[in-house]
Steps between C-alpha positions, in 0.01 A plus 500: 500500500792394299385615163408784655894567651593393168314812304646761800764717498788345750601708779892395629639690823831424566713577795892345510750631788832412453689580859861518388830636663509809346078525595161369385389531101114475426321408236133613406254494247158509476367529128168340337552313152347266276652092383459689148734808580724301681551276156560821300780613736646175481510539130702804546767319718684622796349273775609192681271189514523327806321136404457192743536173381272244358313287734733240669374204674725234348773380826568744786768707623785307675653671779848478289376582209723442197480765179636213313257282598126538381415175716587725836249775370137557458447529090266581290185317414327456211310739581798759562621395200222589301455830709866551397428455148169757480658770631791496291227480196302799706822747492579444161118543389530840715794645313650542824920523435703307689815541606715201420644275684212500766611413909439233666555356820731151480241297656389272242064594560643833329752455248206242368282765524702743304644242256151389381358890462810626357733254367757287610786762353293796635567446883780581768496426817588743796561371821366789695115405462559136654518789864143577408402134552675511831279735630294238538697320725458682811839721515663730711367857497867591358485272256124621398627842478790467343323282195218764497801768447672280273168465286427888479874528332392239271153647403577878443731410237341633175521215241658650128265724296158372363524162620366336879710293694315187620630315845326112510535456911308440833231652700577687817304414818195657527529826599864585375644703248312384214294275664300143446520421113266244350651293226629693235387834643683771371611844697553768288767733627629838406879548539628821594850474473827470732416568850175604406247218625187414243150505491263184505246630234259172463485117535335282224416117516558226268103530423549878433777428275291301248209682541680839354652217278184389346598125606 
């Protein structure tokens, strides 16, 4: 059944209501693509990849967690370090352009993750995507809608010509915004510019990375 998903054309329906002051934006698409057309599209530039860390099972999450302080965080594995590593070898194998420095959130299971794929000297960190991680954490339905708000002025911005941004961050519980991400699962998103919204054109795993790599 898997190879079978794996050689058929994806079908992604998406449906995002944003109910705001000044009334409710929605976002749709429905289109059917291929791993292989998404790839050339990326070559062309003009998207934003949203990427999950590398798996992290080293330590836990304190309730105080310090962002100085790796020993009050989950981190990366060796595993996650080595996922890490093949997908920054998969985009560069793609010819996908990047747009440099690459975001991260400041917890250190990130930043590792976008150190090791990128570079040390290729990574900033922006504070905003640590709110994403907070989803998880059972908030206020203010405080959801406001970071889902937040995250829609963040993602419509278009990133400079013929070059991707890339955003290293956290999954969002299931059934939100982006949704559940496996490890270094990668949304790829279509900015439409200021106060326009974006389009959520196609997810690809870690696996489907080196697979269109050759790895």
């Amino acid at each position: 059944m898997k190879k079978r998903w794996k050689k058929m054309y994806r079908l992604f329906t998406i449906v995002t209501c944003f109910f705001l002051l000044y009334g409710t934006t929605c976002l749709a698409i429905g289109t059917e693509i291929t791993d292989s057309s998404l790839i050339n599209d990326l070559q062309k530039g003009g998207y934003t990849l949203y990427i999950r860390h590398g798996d992290a099972t080293v330590g836990e999450d304190q309730q105080s967690i310090d962002l100085t302080d790796c020993t009050t965080q989950r981190n990366l594995s060796a595993k996650g370090k080595e996922e890490a590593e093949k997908y920054g070898i998969a985009i560069r194998k793609l010819n996908i352009p990047v747009y440099i420095p690459v975001e991260a959130s400041p917890l250190c299971r990130t930043l590792q993750t976008a150190q090791i794929a990128f570079g040390d000297q290729a990574v900033k960190v922006n504070d905003f995507w640590l709110d994403i991680y907070k989803l998880s954490q059972h908030p206020t339905n203010e405080i959801v809608e406001r970071t889902l708000q937040a995250f829609t002025k963040q993602v419509e911005q278009t990133p400079p010509n013929q070059f991707n941004r890339v955003i290293i961050a956290h999954s969002f519980p299931p059934g939100m915004e982006l949704g559940q991400l496996s490890n270094m699962e990668t949304v790829i998103i279509k900015p439409l510019g200021n106060d326009k919204g974006y389009k959520m054109v196609g997810k690809l795993t870690l696996e489907d990375m080196l697979r269109l790599a050759g790895m």
